[in-house]
Structures are given as C-alpha cells and as structure tokens.
Backbone of each chain as nested JSON, in Angstrom:
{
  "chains": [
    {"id": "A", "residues": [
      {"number": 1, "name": "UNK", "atoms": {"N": [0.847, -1.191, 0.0], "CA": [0.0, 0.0, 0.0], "C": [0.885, 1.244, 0.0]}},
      {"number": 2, "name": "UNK", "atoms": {"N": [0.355, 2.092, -0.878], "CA": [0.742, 3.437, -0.995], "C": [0.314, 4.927, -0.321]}},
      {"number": 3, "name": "UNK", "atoms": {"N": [1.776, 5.168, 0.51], "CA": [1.052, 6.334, 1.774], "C": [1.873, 7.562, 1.314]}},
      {"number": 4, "name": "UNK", "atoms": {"N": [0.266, 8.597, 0.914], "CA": [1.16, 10.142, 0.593], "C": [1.161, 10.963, 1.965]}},
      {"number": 5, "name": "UNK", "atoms": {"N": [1.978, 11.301, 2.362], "CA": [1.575, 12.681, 3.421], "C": [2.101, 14.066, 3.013]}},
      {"number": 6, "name": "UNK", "atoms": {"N": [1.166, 14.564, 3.672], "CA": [1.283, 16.705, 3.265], "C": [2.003, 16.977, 4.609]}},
      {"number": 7, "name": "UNK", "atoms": {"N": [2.867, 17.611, 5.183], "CA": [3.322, 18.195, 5.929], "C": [3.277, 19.375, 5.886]}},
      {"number": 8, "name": "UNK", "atoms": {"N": [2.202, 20.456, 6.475], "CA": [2.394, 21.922, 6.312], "C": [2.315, 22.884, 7.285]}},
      {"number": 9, "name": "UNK", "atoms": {"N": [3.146, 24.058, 7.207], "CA": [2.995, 24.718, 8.476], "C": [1.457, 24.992, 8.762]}},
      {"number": 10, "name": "UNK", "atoms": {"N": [1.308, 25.878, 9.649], "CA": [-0.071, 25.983, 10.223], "C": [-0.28, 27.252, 9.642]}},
      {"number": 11, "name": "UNK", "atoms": {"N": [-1.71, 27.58, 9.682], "CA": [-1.757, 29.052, 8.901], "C": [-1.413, 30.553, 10.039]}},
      {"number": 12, "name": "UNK", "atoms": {"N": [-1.375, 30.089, 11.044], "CA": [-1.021, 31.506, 11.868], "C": [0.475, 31.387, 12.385]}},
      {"number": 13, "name": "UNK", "atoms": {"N": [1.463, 30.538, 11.709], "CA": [2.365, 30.118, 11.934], "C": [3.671, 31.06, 10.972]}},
      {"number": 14, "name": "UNK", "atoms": {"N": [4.437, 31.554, 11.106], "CA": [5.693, 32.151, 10.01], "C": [6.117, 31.246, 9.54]}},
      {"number": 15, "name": "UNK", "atoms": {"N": [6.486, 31.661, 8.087], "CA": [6.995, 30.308, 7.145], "C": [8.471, 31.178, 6.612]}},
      {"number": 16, "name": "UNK", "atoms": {"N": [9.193, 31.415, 7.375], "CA": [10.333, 32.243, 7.209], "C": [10.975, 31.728, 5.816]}},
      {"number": 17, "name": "UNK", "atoms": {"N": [11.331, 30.184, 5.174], "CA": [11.284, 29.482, 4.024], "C": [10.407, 30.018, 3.159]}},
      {"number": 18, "name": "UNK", "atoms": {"N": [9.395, 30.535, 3.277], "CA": [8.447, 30.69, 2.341], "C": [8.562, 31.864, 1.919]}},
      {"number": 19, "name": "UNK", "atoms": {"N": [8.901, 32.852, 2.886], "CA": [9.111, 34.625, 2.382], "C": [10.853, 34.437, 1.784]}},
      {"number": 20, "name": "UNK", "atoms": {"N": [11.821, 33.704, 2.425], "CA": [12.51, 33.39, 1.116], "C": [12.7, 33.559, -0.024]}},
      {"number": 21, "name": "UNK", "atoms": {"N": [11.474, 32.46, 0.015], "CA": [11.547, 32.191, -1.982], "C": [10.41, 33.279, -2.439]}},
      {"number": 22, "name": "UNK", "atoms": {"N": [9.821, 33.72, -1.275], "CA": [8.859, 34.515, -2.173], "C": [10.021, 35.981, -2.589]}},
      {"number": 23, "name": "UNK", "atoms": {"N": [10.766, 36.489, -1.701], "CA": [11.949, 37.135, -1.853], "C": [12.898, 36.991, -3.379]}},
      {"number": 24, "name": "UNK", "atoms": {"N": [12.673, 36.005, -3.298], "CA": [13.899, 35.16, -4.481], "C": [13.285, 35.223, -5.769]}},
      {"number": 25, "name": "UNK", "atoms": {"N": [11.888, 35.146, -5.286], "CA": [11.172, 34.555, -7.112], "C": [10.993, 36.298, -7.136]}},
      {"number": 26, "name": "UNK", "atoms": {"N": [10.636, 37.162, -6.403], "CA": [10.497, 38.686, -7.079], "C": [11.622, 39.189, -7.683]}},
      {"number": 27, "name": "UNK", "atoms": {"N": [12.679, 38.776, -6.317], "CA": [13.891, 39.603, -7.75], "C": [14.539, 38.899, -9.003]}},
      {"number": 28, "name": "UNK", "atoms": {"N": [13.647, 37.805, -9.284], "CA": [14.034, 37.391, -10.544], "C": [12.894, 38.192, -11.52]}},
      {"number": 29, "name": "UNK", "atoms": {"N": [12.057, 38.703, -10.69], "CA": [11.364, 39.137, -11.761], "C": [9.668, 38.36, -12.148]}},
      {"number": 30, "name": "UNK", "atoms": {"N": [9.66, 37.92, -11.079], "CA": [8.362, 37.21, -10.671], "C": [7.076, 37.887, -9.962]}},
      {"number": 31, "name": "UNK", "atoms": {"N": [6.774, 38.985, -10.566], "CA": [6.448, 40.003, -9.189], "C": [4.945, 39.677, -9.236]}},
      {"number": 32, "name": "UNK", "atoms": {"N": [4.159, 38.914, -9.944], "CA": [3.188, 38.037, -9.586], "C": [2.964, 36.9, -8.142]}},
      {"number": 33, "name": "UNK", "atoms": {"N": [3.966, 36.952, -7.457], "CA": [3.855, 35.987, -6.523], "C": [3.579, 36.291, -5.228]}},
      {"number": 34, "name": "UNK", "atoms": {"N": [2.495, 35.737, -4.98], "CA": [2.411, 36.493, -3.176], "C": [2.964, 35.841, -2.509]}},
      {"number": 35, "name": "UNK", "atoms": {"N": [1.846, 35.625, -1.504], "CA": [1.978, 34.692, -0.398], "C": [3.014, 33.171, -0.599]}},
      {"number": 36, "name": "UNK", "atoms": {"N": [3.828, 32.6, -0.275], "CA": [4.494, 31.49, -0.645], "C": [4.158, 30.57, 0.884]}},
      {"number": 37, "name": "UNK", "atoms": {"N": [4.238, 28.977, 1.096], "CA": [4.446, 28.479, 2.121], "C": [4.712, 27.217, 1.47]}},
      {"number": 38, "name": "UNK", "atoms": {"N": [6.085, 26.944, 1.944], "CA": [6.515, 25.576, 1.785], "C": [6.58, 24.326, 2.8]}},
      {"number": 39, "name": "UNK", "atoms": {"N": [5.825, 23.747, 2.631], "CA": [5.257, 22.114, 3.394], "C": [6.326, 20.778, 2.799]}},
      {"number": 40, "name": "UNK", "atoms": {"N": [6.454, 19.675, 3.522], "CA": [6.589, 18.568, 3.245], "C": [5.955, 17.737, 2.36]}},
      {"number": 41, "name": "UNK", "atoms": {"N": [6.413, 16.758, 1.596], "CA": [5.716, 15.613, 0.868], "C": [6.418, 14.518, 1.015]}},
      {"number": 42, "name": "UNK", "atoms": {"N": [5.745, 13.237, 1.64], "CA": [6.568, 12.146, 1.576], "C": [5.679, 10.978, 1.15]}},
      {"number": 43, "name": "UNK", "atoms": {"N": [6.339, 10.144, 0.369], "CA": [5.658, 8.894, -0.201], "C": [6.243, 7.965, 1.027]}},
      {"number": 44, "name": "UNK", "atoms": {"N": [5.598, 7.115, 0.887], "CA": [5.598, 5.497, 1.825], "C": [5.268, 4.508, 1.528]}},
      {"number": 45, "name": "UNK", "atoms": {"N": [5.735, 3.853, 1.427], "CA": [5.571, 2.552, 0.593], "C": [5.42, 1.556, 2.285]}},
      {"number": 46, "name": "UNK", "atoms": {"N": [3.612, 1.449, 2.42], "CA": [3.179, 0.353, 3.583], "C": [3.398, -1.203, 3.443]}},
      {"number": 47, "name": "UNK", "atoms": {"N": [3.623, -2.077, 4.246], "CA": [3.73, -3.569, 3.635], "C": [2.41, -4.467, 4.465]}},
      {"number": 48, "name": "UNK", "atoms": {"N": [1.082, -3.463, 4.342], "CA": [0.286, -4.192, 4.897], "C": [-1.017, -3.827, 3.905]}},
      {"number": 49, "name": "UNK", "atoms": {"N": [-1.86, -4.65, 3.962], "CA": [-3.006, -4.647, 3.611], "C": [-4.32, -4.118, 3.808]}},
      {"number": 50, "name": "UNK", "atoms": {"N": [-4.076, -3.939, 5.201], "CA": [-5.441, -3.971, 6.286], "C": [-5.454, -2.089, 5.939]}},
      {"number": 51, "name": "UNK", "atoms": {"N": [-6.49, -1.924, 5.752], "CA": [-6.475, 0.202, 5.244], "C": [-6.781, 0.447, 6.388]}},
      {"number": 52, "name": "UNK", "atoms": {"N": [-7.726, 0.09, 7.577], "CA": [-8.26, 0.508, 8.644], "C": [-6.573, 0.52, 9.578]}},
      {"number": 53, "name": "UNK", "atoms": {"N": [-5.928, -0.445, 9.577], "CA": [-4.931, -0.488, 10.604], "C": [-3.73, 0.488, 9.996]}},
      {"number": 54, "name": "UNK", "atoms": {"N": [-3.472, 0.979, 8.546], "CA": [-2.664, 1.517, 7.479], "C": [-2.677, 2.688, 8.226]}},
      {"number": 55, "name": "UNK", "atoms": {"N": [-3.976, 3.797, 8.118], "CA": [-4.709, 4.556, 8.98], "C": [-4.077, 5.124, 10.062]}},
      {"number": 56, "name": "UNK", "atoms": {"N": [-4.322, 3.833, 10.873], "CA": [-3.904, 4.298, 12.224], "C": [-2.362, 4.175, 12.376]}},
      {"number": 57, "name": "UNK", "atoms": {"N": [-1.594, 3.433, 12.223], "CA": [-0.445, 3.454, 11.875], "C": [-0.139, 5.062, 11.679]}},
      {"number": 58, "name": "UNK", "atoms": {"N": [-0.269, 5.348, 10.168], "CA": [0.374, 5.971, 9.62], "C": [-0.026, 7.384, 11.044]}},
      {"number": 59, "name": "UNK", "atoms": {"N": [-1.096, 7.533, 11.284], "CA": [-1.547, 8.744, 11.87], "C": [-0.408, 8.828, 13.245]}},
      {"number": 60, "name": "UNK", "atoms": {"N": [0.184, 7.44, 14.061], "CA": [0.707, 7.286, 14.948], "C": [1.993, 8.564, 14.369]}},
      {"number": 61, "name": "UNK", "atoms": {"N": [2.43, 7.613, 13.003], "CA": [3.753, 7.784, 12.35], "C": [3.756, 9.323, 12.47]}},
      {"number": 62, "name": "UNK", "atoms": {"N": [2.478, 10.132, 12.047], "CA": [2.612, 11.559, 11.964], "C": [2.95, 12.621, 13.368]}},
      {"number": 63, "name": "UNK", "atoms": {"N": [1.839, 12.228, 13.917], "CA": [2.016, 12.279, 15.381], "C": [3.703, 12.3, 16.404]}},
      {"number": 64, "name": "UNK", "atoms": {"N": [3.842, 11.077, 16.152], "CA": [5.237, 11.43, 16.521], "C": [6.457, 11.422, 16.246]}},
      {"number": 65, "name": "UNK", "atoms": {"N": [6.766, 11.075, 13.953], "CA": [7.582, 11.629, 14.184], "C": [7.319, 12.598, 12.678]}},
      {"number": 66, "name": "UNK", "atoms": {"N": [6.638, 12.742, 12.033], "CA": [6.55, 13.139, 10.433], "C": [6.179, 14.498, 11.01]}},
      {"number": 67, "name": "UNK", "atoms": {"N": [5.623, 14.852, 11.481], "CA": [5.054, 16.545, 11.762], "C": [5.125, 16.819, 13.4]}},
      {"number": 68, "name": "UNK", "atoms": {"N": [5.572, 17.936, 13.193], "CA": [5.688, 18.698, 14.527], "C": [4.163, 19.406, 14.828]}},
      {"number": 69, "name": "UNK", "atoms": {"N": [3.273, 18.537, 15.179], "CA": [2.103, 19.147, 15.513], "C": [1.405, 20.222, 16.163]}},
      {"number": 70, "name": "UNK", "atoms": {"N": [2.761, 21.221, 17.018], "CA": [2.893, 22.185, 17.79], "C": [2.514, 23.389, 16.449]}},
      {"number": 71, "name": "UNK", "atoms": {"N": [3.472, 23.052, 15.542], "CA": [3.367, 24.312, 14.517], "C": [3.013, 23.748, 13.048]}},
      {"number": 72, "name": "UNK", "atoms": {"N": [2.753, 22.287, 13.103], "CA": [2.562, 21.554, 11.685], "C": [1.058, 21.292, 11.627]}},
      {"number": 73, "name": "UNK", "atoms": {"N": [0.335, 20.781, 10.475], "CA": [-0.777, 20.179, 10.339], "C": [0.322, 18.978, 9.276]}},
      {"number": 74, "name": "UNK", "atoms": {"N": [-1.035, 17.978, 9.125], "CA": [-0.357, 17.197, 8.435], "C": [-2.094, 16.362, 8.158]}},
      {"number": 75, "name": "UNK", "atoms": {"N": [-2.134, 15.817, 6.58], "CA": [-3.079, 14.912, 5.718], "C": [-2.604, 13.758, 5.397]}},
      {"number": 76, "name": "UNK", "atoms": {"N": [-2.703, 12.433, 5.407], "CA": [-2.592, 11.384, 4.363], "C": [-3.132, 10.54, 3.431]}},
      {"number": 77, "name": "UNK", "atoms": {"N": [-3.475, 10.352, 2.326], "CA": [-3.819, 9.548, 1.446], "C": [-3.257, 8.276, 1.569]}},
      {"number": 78, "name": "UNK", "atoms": {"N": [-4.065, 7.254, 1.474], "CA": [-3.314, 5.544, 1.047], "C": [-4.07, 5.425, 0.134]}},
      {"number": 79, "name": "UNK", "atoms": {"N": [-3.185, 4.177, -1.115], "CA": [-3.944, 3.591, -2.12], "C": [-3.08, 2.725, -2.318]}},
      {"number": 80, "name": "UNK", "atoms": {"N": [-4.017, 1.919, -3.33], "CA": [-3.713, 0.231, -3.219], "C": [-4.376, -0.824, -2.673]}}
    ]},
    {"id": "B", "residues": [
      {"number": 1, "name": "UNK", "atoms": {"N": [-5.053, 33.218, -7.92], "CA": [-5.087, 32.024, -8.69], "C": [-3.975, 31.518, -7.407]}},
      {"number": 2, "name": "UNK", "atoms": {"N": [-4.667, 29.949, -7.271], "CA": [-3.533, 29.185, -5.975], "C": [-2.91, 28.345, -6.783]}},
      {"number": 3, "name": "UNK", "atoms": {"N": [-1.243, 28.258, -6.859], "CA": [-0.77, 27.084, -7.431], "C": [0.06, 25.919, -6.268]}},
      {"number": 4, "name": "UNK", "atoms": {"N": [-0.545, 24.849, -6.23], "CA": [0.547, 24.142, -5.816], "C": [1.399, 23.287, -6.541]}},
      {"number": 5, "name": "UNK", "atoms": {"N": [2.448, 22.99, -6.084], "CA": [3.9, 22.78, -6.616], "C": [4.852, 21.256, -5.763]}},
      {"number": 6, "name": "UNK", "atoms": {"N": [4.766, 20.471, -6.717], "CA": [5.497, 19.231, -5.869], "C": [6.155, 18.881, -6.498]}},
      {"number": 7, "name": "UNK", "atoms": {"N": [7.73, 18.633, -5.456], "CA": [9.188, 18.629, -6.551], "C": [9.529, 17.538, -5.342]}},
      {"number": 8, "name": "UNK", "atoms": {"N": [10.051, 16.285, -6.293], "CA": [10.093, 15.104, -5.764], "C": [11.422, 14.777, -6.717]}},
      {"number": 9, "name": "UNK", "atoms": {"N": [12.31, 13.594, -5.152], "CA": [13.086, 13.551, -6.162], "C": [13.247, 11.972, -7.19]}},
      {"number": 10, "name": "UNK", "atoms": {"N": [14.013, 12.517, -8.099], "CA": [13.936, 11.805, -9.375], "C": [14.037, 9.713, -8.92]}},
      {"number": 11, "name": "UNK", "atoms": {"N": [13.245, 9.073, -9.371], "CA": [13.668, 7.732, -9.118], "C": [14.624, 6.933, -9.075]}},
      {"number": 12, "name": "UNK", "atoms": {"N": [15.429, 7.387, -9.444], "CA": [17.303, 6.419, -9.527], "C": [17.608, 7.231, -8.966]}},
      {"number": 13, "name": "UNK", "atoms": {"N": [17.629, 8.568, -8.104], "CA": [18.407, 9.213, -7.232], "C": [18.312, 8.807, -5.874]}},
      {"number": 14, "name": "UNK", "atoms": {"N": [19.214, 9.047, -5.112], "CA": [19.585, 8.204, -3.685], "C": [18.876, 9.383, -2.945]}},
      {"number": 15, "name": "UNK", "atoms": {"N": [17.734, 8.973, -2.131], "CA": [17.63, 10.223, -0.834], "C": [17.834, 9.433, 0.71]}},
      {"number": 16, "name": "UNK", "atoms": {"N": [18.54, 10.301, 0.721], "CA": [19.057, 10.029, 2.353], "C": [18.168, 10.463, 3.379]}},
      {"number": 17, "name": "UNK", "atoms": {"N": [17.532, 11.088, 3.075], "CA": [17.158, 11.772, 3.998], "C": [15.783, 10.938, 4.277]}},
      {"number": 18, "name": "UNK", "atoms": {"N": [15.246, 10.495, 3.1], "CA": [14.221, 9.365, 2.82], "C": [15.015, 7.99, 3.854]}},
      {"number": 19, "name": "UNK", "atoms": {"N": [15.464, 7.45, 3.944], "CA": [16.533, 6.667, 4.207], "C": [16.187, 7.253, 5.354]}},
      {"number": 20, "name": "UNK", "atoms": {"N": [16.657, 7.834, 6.339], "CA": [16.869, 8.475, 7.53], "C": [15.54, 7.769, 8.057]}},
      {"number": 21, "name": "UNK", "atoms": {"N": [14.792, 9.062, 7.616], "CA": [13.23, 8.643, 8.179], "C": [12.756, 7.143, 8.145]}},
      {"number": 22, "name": "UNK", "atoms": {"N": [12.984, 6.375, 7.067], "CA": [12.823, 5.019, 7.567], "C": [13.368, 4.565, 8.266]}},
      {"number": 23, "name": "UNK", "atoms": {"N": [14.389, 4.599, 8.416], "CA": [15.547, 4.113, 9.898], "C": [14.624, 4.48, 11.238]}},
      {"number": 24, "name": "UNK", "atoms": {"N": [14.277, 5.526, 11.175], "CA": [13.76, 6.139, 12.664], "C": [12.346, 5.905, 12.552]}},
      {"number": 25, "name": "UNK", "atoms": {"N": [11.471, 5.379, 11.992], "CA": [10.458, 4.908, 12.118], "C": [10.67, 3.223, 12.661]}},
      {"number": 26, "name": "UNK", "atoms": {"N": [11.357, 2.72, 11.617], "CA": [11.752, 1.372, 12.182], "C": [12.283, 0.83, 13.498]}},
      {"number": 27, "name": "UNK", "atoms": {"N": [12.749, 2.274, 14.472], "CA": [13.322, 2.042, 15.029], "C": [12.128, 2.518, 16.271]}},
      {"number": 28, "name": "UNK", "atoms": {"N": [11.691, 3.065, 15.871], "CA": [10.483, 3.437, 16.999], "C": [9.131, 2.282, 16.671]}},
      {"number": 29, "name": "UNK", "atoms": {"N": [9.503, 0.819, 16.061], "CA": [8.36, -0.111, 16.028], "C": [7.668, -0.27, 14.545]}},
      {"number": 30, "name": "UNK", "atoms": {"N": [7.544, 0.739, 13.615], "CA": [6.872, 0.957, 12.392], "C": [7.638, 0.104, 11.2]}},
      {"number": 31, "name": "UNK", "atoms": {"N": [7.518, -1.592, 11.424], "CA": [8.798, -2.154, 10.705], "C": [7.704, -2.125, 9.554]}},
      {"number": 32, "name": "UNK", "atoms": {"N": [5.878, -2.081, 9.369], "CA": [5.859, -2.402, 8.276], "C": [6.426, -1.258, 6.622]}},
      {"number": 33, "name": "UNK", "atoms": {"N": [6.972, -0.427, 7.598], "CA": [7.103, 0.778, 6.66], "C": [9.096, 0.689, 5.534]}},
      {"number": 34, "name": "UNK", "atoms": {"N": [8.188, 0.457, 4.495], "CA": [9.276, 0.276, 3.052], "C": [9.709, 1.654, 2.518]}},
      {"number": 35, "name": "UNK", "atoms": {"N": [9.995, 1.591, 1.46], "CA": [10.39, 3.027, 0.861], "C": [9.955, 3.951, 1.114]}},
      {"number": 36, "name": "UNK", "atoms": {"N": [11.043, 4.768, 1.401], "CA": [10.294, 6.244, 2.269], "C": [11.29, 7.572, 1.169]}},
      {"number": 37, "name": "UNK", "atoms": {"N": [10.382, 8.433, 0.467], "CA": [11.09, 9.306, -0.553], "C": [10.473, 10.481, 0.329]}},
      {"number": 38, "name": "UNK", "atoms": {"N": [11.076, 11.927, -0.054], "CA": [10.936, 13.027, 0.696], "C": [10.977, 13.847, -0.424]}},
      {"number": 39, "name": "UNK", "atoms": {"N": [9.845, 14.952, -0.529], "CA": [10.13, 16.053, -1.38], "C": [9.07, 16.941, -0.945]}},
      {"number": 40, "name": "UNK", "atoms": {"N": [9.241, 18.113, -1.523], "CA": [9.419, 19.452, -0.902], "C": [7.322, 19.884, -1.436]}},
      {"number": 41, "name": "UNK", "atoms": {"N": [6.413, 20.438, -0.853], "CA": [4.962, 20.952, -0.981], "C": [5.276, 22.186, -1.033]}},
      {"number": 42, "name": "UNK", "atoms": {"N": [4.818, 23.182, -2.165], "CA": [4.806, 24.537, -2.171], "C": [3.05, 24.768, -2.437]}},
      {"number": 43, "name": "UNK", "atoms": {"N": [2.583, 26.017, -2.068], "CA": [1.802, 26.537, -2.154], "C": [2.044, 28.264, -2.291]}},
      {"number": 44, "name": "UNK", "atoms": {"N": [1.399, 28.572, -3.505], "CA": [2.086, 29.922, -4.029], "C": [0.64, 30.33, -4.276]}},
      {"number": 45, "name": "UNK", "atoms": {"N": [0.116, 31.579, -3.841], "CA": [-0.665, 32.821, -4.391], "C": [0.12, 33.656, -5.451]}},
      {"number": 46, "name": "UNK", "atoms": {"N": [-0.676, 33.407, -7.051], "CA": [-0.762, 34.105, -7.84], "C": [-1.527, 35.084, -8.198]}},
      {"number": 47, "name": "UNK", "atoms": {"N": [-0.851, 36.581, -7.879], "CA": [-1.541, 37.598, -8.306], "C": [-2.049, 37.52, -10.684]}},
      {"number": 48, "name": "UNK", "atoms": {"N": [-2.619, 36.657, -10.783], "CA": [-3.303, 37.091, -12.415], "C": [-4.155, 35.942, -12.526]}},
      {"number": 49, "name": "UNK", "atoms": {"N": [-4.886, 35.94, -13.561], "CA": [-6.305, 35.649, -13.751], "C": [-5.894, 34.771, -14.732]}},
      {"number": 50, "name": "UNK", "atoms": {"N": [-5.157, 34.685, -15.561], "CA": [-4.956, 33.992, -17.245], "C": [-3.987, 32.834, -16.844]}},
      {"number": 51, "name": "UNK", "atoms": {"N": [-4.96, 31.783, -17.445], "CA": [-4.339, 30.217, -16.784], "C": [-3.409, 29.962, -17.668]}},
      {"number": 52, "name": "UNK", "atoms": {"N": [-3.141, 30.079, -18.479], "CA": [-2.545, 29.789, -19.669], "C": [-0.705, 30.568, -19.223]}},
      {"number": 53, "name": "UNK", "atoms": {"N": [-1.156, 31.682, -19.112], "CA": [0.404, 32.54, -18.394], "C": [0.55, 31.987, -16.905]}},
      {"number": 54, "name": "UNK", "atoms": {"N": [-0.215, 32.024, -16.278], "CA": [0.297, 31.579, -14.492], "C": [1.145, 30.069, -14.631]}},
      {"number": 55, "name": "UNK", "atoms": {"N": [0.335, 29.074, -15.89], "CA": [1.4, 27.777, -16.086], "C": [3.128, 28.094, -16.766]}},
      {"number": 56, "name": "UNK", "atoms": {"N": [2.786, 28.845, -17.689], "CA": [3.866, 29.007, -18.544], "C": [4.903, 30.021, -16.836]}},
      {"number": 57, "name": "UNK", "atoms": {"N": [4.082, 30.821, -16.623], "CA": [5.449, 31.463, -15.168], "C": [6.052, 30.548, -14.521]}},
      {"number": 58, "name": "UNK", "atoms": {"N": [5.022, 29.721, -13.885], "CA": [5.479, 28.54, -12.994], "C": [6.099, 27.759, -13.592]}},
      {"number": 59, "name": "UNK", "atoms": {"N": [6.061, 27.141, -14.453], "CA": [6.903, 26.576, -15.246], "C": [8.688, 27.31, -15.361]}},
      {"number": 60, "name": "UNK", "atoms": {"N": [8.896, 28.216, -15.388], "CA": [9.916, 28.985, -15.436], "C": [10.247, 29.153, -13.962]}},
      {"number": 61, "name": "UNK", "atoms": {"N": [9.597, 28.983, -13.065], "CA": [9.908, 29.119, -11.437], "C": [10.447, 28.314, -11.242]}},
      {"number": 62, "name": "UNK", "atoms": {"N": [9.964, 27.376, -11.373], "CA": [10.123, 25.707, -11.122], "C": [11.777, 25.412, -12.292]}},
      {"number": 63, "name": "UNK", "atoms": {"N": [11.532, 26.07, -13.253], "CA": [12.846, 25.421, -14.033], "C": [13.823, 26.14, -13.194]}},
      {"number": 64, "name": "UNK", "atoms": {"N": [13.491, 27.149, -13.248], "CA": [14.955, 28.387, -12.373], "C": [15.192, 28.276, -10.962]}},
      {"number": 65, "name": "UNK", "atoms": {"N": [14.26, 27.824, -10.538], "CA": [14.148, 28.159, -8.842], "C": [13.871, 26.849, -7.793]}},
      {"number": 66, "name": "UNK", "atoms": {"N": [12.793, 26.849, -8.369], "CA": [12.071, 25.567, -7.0], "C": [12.417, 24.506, -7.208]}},
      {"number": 67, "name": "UNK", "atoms": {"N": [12.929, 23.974, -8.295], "CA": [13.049, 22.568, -8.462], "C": [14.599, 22.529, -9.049]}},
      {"number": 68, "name": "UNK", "atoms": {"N": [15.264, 21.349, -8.501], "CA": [16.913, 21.418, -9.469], "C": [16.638, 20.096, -10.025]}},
      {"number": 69, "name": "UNK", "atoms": {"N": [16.382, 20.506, -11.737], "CA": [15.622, 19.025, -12.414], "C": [16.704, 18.823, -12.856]}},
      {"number": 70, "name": "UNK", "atoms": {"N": [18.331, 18.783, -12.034], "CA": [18.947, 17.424, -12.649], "C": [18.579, 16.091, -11.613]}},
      {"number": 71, "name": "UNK", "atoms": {"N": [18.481, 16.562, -10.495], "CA": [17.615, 15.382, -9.64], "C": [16.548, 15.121, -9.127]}},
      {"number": 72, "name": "UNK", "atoms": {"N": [15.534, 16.515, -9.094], "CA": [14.731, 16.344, -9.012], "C": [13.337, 16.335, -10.36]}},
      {"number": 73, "name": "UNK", "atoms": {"N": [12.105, 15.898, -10.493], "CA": [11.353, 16.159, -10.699], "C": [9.961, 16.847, -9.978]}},
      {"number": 74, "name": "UNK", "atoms": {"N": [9.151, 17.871, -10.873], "CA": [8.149, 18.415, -10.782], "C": [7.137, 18.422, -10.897]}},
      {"number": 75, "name": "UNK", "atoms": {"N": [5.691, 18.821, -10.594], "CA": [4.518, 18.729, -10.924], "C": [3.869, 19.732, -10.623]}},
      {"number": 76, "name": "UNK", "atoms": {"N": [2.775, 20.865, -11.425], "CA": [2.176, 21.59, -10.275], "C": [0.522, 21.364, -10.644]}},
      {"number": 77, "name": "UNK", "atoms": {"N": [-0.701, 22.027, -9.635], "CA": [-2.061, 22.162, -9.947], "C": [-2.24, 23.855, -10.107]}},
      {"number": 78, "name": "UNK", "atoms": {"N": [-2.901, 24.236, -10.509], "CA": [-3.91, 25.42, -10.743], "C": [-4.912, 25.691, -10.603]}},
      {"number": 79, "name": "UNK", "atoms": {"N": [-5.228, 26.098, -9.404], "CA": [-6.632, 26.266, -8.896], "C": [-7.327, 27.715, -8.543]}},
      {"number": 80, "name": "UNK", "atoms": {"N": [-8.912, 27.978, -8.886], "CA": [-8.94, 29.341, -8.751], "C": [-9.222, 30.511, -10.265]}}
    ]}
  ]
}
C-alpha cells in the first residue's frame, strides 16, 4: 500500500522558508507571486493490507515523528 | 489564482534523507514501513487571472528556482 503525506505549516504560523523564496522569485522578476508556504511531501511505501490499521499506523507515524504538531498540520492519502 | 507545486526527487536518485526517516520509524516499532522518498509541498498565491500565463510562469519558477531538475522532478495544480 501506498502512503502520501502533506506536511504543512499551520496558517497563523511564520513560514520564514516561504518569504525566502517569495523574496527570491520577485527579484528574478516574478512580481506576480504572493503569499508562498513551503510544506513537506513524503511517499511510503506500507507492507500491509489492512487500510483501517494503514490509517492508524500511519496517523501514529505523523504524530510522533513526520510533523511537529505544535506548529505543523499534516493529511494522508493511502492507495492500493 | 492558488498554485501548488510538488518537486520530488527523481527515481534512480539516492535520498538520504528518505533513508533516515525510515531508519527512525523502524526504530520506533513501524517495521511495516518500506520506501520512504521526501520532497518538498509549495503553495504559491498568484496575483493574475490567465491560466494559460500563471502555467507558462510557474513553469519557469520551477525550471529556475524551486526545483533542481537534474535530480529532481516536478509537478504543479492550478486552482482558482
């Protein structure tokens, strides 16, 4: 089974990374770009079957160690 | 116009850092967990209306900036 997760800051949270590139892409000449926030993406490759137990698993996995839940949110998709 | 942006890296490239995180999941009990890849979630506010130019920009962001497509690959959505 196939596990996507989103890792993203929170919305009342500073994304100091994100004004960065939003920094970076204007002085190239990007001056269309607002707001920027850059999040995590990680694939996972599960070796179980069961989607209900996949689930909970994975949610454990986020919890304590994929997202810092203090200042993160975090989503996952499975398929397969 | 909201674009998001996912730059993953390329399949024959080595991520360590992917690597890492499976180590430390495995090691905190999560043995059913296999390949673990890591890449980067952007979410960008575009100031313009014309879908046709906001792809063709991003496209040029992504070649110049957000993504280094000798190892990584890209994808983005357009929403809005």
């Amino acid at each position: 089974m196939k596990a996507t997760v989103y890792v993203t800051i929170k919305q009342n949270v500073l994304d100091p990374q994100g004004t960065a590139v939003q920094g970076a892409l204007h002085s190239m000449g990007f001056d269309e770009v607002g707001k920027v926030r850059i999040g995590k993406y990680l694939e996972l490759q599960l070796d179980t079957a069961d989607r209900g137990e996949a689930e909970t698993r994975l949610k454990a996995m986020c919890e304590k160690l994929l997202a810092n839940t203090v200042i993160e949110d975090y989503r996952f998709e499975l398929e397969g």
